[in-house]
C-alpha positions as CSV (number, residue, x, y, z in Angstrom):
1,X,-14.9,-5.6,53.3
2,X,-15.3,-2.2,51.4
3,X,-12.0,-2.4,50.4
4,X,-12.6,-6.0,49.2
5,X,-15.4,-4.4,46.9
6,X,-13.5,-2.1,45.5
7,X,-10.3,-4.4,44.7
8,X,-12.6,-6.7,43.0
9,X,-14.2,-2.9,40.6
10,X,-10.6,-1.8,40.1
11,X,-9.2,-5.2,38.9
12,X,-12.4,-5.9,36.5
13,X,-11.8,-2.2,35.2
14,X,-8.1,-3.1,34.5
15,X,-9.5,-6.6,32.9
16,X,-12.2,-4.5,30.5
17,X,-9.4,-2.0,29.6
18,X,-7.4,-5.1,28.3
19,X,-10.4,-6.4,26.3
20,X,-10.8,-3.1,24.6
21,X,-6.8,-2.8,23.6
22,X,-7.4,-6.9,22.2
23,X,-9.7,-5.6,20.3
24,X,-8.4,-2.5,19.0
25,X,-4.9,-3.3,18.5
26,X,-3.2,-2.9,15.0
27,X,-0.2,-4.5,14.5
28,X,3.7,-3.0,13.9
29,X,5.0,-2.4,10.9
30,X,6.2,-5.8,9.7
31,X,9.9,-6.7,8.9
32,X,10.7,-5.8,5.2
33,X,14.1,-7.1,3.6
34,X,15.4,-6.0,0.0
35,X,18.3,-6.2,-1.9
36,X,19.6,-4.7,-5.4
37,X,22.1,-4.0,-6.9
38,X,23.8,-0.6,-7.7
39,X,23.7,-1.4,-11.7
40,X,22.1,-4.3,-13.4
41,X,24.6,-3.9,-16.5
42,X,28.5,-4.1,-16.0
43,X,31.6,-3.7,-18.1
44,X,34.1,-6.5,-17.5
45,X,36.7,-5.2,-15.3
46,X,34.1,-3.0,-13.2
47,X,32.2,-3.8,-10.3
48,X,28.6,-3.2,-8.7
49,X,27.6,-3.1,-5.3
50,X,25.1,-5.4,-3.8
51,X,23.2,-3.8,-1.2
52,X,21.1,-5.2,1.3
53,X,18.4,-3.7,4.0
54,X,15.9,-5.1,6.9
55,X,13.7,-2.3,8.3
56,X,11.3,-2.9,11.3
57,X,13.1,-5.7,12.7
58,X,14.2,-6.3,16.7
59,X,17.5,-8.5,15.5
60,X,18.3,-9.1,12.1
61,X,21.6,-10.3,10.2
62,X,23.3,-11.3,7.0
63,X,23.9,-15.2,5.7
64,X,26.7,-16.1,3.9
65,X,26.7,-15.3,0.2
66,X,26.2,-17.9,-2.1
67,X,28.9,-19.3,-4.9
68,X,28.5,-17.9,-8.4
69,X,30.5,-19.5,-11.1
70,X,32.1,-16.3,-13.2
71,X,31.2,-14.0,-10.5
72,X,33.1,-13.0,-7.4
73,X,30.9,-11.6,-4.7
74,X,31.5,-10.1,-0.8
75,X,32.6,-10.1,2.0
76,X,29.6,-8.8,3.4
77,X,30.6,-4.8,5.1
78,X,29.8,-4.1,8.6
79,X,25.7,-3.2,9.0
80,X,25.4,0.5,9.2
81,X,22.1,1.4,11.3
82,X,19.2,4.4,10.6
83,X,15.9,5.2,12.5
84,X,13.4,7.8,11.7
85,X,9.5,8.5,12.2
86,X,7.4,9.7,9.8
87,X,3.5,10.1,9.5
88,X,1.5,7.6,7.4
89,X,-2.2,7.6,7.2
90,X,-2.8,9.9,10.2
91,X,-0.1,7.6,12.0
92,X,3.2,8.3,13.8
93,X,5.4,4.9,13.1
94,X,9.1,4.4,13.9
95,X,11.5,3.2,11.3
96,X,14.6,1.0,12.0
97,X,16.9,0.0,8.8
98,X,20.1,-2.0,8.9
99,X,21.9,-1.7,5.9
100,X,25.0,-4.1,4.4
101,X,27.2,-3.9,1.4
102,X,29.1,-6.2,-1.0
103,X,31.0,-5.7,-3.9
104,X,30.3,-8.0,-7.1
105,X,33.2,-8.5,-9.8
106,X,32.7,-10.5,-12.6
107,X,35.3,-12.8,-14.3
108,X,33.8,-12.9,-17.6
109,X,30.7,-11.8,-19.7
110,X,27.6,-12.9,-20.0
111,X,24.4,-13.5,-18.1
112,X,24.6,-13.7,-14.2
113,X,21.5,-14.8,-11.5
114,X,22.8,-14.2,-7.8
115,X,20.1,-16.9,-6.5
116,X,18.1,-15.6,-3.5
117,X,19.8,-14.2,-0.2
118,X,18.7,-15.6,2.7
119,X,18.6,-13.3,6.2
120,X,18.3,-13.9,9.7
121,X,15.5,-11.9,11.1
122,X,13.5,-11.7,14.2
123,X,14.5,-15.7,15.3
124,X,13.5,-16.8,11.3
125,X,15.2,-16.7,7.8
126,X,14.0,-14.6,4.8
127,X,14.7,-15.4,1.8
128,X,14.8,-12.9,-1.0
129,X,14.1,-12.7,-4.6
130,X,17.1,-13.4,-7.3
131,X,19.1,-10.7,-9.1
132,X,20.3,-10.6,-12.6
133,X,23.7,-9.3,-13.8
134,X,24.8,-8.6,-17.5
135,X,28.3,-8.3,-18.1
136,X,29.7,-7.7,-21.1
137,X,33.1,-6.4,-23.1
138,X,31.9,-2.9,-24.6
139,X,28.6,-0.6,-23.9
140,X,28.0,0.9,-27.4
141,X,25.0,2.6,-28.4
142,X,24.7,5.4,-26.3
143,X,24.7,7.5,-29.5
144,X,21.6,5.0,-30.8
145,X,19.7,4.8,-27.9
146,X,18.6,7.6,-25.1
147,X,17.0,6.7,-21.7
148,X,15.7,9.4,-19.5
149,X,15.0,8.9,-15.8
150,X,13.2,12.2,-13.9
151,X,11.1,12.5,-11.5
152,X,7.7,15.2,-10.6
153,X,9.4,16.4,-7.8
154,X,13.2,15.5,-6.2
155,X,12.5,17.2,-3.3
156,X,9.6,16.1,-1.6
157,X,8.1,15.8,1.9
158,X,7.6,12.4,4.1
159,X,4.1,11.2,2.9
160,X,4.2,13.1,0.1
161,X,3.3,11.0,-3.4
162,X,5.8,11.5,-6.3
163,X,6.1,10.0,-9.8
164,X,9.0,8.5,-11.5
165,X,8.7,9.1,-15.4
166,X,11.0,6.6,-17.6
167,X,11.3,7.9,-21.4
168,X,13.5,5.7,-23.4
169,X,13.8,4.5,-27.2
170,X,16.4,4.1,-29.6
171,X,17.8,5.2,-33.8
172,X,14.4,4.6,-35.6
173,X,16.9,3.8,-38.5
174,X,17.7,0.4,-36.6
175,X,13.6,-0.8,-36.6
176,X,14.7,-3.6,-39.0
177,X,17.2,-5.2,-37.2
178,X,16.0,-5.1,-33.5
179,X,13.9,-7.3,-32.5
180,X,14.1,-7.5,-28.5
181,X,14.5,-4.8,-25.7
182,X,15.0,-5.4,-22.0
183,X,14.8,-2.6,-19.1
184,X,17.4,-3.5,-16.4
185,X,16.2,-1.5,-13.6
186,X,18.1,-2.9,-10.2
187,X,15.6,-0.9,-8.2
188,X,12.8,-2.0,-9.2
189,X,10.5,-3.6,-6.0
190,X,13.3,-3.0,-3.9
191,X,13.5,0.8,-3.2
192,X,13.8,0.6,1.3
193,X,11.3,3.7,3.0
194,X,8.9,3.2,0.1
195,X,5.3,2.1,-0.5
196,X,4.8,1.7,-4.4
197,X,1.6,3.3,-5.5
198,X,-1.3,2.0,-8.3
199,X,0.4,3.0,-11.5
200,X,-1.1,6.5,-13.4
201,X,-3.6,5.0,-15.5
202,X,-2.9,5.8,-19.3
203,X,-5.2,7.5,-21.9
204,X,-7.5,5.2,-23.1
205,X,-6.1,5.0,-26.7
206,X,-2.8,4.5,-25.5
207,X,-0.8,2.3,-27.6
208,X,1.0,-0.3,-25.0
209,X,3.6,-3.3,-26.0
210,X,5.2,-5.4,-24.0
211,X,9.3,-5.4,-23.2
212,X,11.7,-7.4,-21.1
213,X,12.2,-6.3,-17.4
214,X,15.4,-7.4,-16.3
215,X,15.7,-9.9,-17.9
216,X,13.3,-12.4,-16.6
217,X,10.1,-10.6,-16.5
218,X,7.9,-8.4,-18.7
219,X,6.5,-5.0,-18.2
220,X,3.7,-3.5,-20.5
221,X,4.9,0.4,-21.8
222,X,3.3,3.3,-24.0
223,X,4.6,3.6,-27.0
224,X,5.1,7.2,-27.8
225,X,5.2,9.3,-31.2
226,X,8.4,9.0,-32.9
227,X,10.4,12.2,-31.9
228,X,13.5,13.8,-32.8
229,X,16.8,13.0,-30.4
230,X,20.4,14.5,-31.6
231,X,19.0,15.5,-35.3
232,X,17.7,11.9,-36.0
233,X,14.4,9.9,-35.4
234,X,13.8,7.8,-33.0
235,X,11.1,5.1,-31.9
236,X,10.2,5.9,-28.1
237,X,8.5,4.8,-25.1
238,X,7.2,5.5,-21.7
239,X,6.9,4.1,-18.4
240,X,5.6,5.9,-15.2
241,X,5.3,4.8,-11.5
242,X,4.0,6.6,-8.5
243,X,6.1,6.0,-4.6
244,X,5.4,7.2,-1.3
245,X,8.0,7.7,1.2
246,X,7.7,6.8,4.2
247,X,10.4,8.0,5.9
248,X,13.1,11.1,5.9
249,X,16.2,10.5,4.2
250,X,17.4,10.3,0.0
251,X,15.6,8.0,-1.6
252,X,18.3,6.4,-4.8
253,X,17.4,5.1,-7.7
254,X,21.0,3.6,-9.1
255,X,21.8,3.6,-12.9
256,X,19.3,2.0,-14.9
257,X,19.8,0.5,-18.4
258,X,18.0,0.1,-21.6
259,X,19.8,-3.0,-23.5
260,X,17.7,-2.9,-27.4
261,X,19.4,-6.1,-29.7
262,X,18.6,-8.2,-32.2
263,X,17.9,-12.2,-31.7
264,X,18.3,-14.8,-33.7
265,X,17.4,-18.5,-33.8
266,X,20.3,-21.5,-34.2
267,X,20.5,-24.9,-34.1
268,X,18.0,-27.6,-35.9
269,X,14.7,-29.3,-34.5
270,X,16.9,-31.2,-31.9
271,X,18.9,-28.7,-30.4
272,X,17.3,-24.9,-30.6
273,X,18.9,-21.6,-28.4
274,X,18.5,-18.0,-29.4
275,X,21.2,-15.8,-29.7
276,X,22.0,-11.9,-29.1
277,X,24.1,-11.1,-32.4
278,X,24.1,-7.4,-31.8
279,X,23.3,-5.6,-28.8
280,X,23.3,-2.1,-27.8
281,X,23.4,-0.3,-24.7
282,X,21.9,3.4,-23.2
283,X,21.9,4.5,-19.5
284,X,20.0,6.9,-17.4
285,X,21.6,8.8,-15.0
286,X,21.3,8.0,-11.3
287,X,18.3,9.7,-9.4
288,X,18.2,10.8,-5.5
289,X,14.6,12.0,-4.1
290,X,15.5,14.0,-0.9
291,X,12.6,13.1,1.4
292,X,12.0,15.9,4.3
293,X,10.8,15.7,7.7
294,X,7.5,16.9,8.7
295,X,7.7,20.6,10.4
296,X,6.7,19.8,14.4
297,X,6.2,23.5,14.3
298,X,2.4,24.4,13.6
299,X,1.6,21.2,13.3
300,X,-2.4,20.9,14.3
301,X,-3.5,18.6,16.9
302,X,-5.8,17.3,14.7
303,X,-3.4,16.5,11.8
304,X,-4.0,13.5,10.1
305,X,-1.3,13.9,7.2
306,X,-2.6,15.3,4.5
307,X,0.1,16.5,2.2
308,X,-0.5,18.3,-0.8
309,X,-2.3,21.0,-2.5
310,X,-6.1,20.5,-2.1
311,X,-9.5,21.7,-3.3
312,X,-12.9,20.9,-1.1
313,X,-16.5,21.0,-2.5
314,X,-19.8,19.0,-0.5
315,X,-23.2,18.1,-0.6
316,X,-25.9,17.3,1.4
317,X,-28.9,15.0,0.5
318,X,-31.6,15.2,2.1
319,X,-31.9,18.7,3.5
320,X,-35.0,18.7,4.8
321,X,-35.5,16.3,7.6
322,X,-36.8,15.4,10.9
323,X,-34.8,15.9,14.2
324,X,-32.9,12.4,14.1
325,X,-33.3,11.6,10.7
326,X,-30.1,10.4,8.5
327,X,-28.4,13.0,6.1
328,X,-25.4,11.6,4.1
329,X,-22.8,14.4,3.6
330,X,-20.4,13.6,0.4
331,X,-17.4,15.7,0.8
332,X,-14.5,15.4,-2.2
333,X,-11.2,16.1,-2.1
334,X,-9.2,16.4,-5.2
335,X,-5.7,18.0,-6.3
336,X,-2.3,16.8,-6.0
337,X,-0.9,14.9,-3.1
338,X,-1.3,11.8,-0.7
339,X,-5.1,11.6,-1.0
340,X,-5.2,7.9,-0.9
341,X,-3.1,8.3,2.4
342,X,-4.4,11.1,4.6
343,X,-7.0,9.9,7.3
344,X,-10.6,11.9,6.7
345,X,-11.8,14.4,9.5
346,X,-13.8,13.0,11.9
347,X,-17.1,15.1,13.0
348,X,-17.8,13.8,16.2
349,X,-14.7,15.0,16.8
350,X,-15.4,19.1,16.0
351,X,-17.1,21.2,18.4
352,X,-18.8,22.4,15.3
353,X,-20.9,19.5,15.0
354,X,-22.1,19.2,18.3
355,X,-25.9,19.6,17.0
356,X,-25.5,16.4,14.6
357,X,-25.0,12.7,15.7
358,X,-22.4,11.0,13.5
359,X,-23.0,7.0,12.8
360,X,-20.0,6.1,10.3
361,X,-18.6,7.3,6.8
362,X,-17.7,5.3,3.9
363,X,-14.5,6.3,1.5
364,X,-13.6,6.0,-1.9
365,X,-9.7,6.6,-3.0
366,X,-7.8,7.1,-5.9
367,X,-4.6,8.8,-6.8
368,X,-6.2,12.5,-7.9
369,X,-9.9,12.3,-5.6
370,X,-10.8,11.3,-2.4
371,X,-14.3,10.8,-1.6
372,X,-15.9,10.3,1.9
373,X,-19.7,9.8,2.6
374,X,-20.9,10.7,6.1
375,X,-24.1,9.3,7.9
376,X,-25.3,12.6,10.1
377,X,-28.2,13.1,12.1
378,X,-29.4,16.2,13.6
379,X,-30.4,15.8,16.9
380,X,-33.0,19.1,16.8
381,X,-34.1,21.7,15.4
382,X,-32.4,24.6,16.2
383,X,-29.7,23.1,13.6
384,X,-29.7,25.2,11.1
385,X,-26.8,24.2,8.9
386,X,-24.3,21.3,8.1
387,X,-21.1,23.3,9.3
388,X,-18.2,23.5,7.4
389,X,-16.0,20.1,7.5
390,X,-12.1,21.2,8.0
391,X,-9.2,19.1,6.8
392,X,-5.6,20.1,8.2
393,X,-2.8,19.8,5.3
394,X,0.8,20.6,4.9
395,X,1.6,22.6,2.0
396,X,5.0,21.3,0.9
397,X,5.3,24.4,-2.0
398,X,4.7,27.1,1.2
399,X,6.5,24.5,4.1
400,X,3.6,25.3,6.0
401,X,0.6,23.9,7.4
402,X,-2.9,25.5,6.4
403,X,-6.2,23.8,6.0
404,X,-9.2,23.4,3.3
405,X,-12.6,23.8,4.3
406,X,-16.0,22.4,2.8
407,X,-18.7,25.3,2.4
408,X,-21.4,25.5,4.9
409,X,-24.8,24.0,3.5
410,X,-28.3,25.0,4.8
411,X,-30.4,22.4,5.8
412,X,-34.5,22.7,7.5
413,X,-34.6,20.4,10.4
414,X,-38.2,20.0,11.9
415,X,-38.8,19.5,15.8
416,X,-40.1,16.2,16.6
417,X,-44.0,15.6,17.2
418,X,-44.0,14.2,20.7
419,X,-41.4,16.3,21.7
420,X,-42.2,17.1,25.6
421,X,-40.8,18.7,28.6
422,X,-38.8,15.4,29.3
423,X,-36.8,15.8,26.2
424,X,-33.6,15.4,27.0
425,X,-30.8,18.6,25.7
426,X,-30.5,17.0,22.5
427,X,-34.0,17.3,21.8
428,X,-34.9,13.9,21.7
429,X,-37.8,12.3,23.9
430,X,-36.7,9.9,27.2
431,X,-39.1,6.8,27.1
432,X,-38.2,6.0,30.4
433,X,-36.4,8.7,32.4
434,X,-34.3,8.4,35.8
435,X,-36.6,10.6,37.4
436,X,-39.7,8.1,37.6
437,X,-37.7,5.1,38.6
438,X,-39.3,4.5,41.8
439,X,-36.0,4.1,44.8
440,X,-36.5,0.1,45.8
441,X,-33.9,1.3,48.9
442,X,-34.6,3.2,52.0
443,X,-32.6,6.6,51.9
444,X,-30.9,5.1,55.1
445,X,-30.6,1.6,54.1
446,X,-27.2,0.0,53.5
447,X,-25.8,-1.8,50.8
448,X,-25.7,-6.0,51.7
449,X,-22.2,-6.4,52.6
450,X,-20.8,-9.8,50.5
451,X,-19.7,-12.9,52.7
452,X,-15.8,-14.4,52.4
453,X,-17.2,-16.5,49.7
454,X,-18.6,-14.3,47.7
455,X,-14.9,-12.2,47.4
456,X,-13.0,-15.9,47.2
457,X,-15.9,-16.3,44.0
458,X,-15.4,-13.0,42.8
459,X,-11.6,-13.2,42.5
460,X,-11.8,-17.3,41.1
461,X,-14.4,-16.2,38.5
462,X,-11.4,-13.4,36.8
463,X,-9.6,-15.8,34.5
464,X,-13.1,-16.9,33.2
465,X,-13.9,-13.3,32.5
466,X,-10.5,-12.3,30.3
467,X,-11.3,-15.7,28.8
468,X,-14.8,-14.7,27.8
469,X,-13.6,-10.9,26.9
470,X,-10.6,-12.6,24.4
471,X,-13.5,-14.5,22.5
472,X,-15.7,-11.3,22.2
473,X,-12.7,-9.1,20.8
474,X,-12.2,-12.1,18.5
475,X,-15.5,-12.2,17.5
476,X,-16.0,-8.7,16.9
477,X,-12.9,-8.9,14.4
478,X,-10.0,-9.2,15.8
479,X,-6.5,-8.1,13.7
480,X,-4.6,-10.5,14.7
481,X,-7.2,-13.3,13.6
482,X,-6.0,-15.8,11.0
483,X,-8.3,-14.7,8.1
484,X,-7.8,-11.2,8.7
485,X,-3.9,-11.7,8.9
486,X,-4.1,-13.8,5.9
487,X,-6.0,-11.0,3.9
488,X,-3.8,-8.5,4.8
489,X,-0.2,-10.4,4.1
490,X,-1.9,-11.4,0.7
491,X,-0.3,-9.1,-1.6
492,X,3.0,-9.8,0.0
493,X,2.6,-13.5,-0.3
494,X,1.4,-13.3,-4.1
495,X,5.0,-11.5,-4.4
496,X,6.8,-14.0,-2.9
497,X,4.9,-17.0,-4.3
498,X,5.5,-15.4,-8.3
499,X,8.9,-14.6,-7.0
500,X,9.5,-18.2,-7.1
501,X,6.8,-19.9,-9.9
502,X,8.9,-21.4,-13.1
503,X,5.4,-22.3,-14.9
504,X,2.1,-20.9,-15.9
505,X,0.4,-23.4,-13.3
506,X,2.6,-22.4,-10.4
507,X,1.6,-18.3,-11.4
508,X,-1.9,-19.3,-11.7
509,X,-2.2,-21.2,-8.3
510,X,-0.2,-17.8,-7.0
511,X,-3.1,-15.5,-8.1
512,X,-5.7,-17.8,-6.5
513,X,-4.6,-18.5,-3.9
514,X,-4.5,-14.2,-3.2
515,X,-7.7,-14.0,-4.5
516,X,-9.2,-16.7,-1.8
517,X,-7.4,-14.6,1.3
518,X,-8.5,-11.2,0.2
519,X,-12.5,-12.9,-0.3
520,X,-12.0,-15.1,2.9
521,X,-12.8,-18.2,0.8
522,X,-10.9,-21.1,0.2
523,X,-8.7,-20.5,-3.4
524,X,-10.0,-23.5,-4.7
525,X,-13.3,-21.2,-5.3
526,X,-11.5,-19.2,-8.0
527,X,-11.3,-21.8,-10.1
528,X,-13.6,-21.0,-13.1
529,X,-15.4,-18.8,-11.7
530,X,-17.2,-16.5,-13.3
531,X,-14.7,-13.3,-12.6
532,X,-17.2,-10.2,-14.3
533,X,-20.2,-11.8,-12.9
534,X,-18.8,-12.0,-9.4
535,X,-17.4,-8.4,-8.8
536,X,-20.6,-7.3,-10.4
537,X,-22.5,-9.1,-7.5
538,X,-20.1,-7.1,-4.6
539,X,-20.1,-3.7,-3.2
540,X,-16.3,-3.7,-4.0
541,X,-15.5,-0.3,-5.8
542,X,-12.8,-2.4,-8.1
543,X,-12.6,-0.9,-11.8
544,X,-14.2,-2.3,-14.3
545,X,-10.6,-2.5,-16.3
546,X,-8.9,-3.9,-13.5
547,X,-11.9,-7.0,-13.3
548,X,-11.5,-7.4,-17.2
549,X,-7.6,-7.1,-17.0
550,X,-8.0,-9.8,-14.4
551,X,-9.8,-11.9,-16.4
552,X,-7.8,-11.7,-19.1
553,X,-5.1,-12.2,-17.0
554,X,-6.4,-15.8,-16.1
555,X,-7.3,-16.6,-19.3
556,X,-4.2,-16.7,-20.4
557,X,-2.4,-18.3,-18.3
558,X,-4.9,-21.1,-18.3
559,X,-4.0,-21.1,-22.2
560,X,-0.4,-21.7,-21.5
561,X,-0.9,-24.5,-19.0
562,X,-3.2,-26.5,-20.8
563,X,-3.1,-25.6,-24.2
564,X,0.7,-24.2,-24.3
565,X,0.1,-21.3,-25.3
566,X,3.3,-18.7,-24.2
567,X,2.2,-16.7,-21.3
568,X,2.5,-13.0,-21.7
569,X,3.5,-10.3,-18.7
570,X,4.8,-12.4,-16.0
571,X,4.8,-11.3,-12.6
572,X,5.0,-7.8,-12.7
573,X,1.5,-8.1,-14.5
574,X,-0.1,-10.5,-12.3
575,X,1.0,-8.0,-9.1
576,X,-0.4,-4.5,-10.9
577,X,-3.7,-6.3,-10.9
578,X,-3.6,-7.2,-7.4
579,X,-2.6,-3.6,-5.8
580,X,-5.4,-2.3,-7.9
581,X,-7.9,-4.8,-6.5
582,X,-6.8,-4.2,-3.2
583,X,-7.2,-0.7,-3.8
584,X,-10.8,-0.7,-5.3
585,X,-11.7,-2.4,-1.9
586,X,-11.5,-6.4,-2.9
């Protein structure tokens, strides 16, 4: 019967151990699937490649290609295979990639859409975003135009943020006659072992206007000084974006093209098109990041991947407190590298802080500062200080690992009043203590032994327990819960749903209905609301440029679908705003 007992202890320990993974399990990198092409802008008589990827994915595989009338496109190549682990937020994750190739040959000029690819993955079909092609007879205007593609760093490390900084502009002597300009960047949202970062934010009397992105969209640029190319003037602009890679490997950005013409209107009131009636041409060279592997060797146990070169400064309010009472620690973090990335040091954690009890920490991110508030508690008086607070980081300029340390800061910590000779070693006073819990048992009584049907009960009454430890884990927040898989999948499926809008209502719909899973309300709810007045009401640490920009943002597209009004920005405005909500905390 013993054995019975403890059967019954082992398989409700297994049961509570499954509970506790429901609850605490984060799910595995989802599938991603991109495609580009190796140039957005052809001569006749050339070809591009069209390239195609899945990473993350147990089975995945190519469609047929679709039929393009001017354009001659595949056979798909045979998939050629990758895997590699990197270190994201504190995280070891595998990465699988399967990658295919086709060649694209035009049979004339002009403007070419390859409509959206459609893959096999994982038992469903994915269907990607279209890609433009411009073909045409002669590239001129190199010596008119210049377009420079460079990066902060082309070596980097796994983790490690880096910039991409697009200078561009053509002869100011042409400002009369051109009217339009398009960026044809084949890798843009499509660069595989890659998270895209919030943009650099721009000096606040920046002077921004808005250009053509490949072809169909529109990207807002700084307007730069006129400067001096080859002896002559010439009007210029700037772009910048910020990646982290995720994985080891080169990292290609293909040829990218700046296309500056002059359009004109023709036709009558019946029968209106515009018309390119000179265009010009100027190319960037192609650019490779090669991303490194993490050094295993000297690699702390504690490492939670910082990368970068950091500085560490702290402070303490209150510092004078009762045994028990709350201190909030700020430490910042600020310098160049993946702050926004890294996971924060954990006191409970460090033998250091063995004198404080730690409840929970609050974090603030951006791109050059990362800010963590800690709730402490010293548990007695014989604390004398807050100890210092150490963050492991990997110095990609040394190829080493070191570490940055906060100061120590003093603190007076008084004993408590009732403190007694029943305190317990943390100096904190037992209400009721083992010791005085009378013994209801004889010393050489014996434990009831349970009946047949108590162990037949026992073992019936185990499904109802995993049933009633599943509801807890999913009331306690499961990851896997709709709302909470919603919220997270919402910037993806804003992409996807602006990936496919043809008006302002469809784009505006889009937006809300990412605003209602990120705020776990129904979108419906975002519909003339007041947007200022709401983030002003949340704890959200959202910029107040970002809410306005958002605003704005609405406004105008409610313009264009009730008053048709032109919309401006298009979907690569509408997603900037969402991956810096998401990154203020909404």
């Amino acid at each position: 019967m013993n054995q019975s007992i403890s059967l019954i202890a082992r398989v409700v320990a297994v049961l509570l151990a499954l509970g506790a993974l429901i609850a605490g399990t984060t799910p595995q990198n989802q599938a991603r699937v991109s495609v580009r092409l190796s140039s957005g802008v052809l001569k006749l008589g050339s070809e591009v490649a069209l390239i195609a990827s899945v990473e993350n994915a147990a089975f995945s595989d190519v469609r047929p290609l679709p039929t393009v009338d001017g354009l001659r496109l595949g056979p798909w190549s045979s998939p050629s295979s990758r895997s590699s682990t990197s270190i994201v937020n504190g995280r070891v994750s595998r990465s699988d990639e399967r990658t295919w190739t086709a060649a694209v040959r035009p049979e004339r000029k002009g403007e070419f859409t390859i409509p959206p690819l459609e893959f096999s993955v994982d038992g469903g079909v994915v269907r990607t975003q279209a890609l433009t092609l411009t073909v045409v007879e002669d590239l001129k205007g190199e010596e008119l135009g210049t377009f420079n593609l460079r990066a902060s760093s082309t070596k980097v490390v796994e983790g490690q943020p880096f910039s991409v900084e697009m200078i561009f502009g053509w002869d100011a002597a042409l400002t009369e006659r051109i009217n339009w300009a398009n960026l044809s960047l084949s890798w843009w949202g499509q660069l595989p072992g890659a998270l895209e970062n919030t943009p650099p934010p721009l000096s606040a009397n920046a002077k921004l206007t808005e250009i053509v992105l490949n072809t169909t969209d529109t990207v807002r640029v700084e307007e730069l000084p006129r400067q001096q190319v080859r002896g002559r003037a010439f009007r210029m602009f700037r772009m910048v974006r910020s990646y982290t890679p995720t994985r080891s490997g080169s990292l290609e950005f293909p040829t990218s093209w700046l296309e500056f013409a002059r359009i004109e209107d023709f036709g009558d009131i019946f029968s209106r098109r515009r018309e390119r009636v000179e265009s010009y041409f100027a190319k960037s060279e192609p650019l490779v990041i090669e991303v490194i592997q993490l050094p295993e060797q000297g690699r702390p146990a504690d490492y939670g991947g910082a990368i970068g070169n950091f500085t560490a400064r702290a402070s303490a309010e209150p510092r004078d407190v009762d045994a028990g009472e709350s201190i909030k620690l700020k430490v910042e973090w600020s310098g160049t590298g993946n702050l926004e990335f890294f996971s924060a040091p954990e006191p409970s954690r460090s033998e250091a802080f063995n004198g404080f009890r730690v409840y929970g920490k609050t974090e603030t991110k951006s791109l050059d500062s990362r800010s963590v508030v800690y709730d402490l508690a010293p548990k007695s008086a014989d604390v004398k200080e807050i100890p210092p607070l150490v963050l492991p980081v990997f110095d990609p300029q040394s190829n080493r690992y070191t570490s940055v340390a906060t100061p120590a800061i003093a603190i007076n910590v008084r004993a408590l009043g009732r403190a007694s000779g029943l305190s317990d070693p943390d100096g904190f006073v037992a209400q009721n203590d083992l010791r005085d819990v009378p013994s209801a048992l004889g010393g050489e009584g014996e434990l009831p032994r349970p009946g047949t049907t108590t162990v037949l009960g026992a073992f019936a009454a185990l499904p109802l327990i995993w049933i009633g430890l599943a509801r807890v884990a999913r009331r306690r927040g499961d990851p896997w819960a709709p709302r909470e898989r919603a919220r997270r999948r919402a910037r993806k499926q804003l992409a996807r749903e602006l990936s496919g809008a043809t008006s302002a209502r469809a784009e505006l719909v889009a937006l809300q209905n990412f605003l209602g899973a990120r705020t776990a309300e129904r979108a419906e709810a975002w519909e003339g609301r007041d947007i200022q007045g709401w983030f002003a009401r949340q704890a959200h640490q959202v910029p107040a440029a970002a809410v306005l920009e958002l605003e704005r943002l609405v406004d105008e597209l409610e313009a264009a679908e009730w008053g048709g009004v032109p919309r401006s920005g298009g979907r690569a405005r509408a997603l900037e705003v969402a991956e810096t909500l998401v990154r203020g905390g909404l």
